[in-house]
C-alpha positions as CSV (number, residue, x, y, z in Angstrom):
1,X,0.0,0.0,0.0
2,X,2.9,2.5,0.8
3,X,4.1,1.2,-2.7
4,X,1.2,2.6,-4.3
5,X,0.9,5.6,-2.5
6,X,4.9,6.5,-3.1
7,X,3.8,6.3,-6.6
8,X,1.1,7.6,-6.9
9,X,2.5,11.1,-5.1
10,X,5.5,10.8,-7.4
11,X,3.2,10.9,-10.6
12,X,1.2,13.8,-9.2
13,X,4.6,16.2,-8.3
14,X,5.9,15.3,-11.8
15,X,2.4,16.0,-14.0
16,X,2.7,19.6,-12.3
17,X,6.0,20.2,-13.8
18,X,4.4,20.6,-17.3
19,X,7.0,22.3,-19.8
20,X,4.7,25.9,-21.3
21,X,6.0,27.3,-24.5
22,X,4.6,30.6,-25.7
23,X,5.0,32.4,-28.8
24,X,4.2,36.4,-28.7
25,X,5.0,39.0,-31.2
26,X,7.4,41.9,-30.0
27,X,6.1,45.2,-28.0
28,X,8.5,47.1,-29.8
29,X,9.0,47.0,-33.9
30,X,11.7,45.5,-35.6
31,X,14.0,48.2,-36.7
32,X,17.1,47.6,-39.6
33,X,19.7,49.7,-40.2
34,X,20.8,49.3,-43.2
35,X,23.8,51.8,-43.8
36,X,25.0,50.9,-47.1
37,X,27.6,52.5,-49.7
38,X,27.0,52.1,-53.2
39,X,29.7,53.2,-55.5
40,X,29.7,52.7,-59.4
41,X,32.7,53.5,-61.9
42,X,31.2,53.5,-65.6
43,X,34.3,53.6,-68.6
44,X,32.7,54.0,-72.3
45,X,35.3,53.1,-74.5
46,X,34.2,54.8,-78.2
47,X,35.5,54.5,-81.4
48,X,38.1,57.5,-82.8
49,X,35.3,58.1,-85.5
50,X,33.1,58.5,-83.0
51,X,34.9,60.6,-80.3
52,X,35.8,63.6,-83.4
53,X,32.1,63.2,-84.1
54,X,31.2,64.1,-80.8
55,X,33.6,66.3,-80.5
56,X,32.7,68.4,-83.8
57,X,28.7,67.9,-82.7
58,X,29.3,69.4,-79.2
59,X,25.9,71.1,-79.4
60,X,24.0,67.6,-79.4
61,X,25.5,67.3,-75.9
């Protein structure tokens, strides 16, 4: 009988112990600070033809 009752208290202290998980969305927004540096180097290579026809047409550009 003690048998059983040992048990029986050892089952009821462990069920208490019962793991919770809880998922909850953030009280404050999600801020990201993106500081980002974009840098671009653009070379035209153009024909000689070309370059003295844009040099005698400088009035197009």
């Amino acid at each position: 009988m003690k048998v059983v009752l040992v048990v029986l208290m050892a089952v009821s202290a462990l069920s208490g112990c019962v793991p919770r998980i809880e998922v909850a969305a953030p009280k404050e927004p999600i801020t990201i600070n993106m500081n980002v540096r974009i840098e671009h180097e653009i070379m035209i290579k153009a024909d000689k033809d070309v370059e003295a026809l844009l040099r005698s047409r400088s009035d197009v550009f």
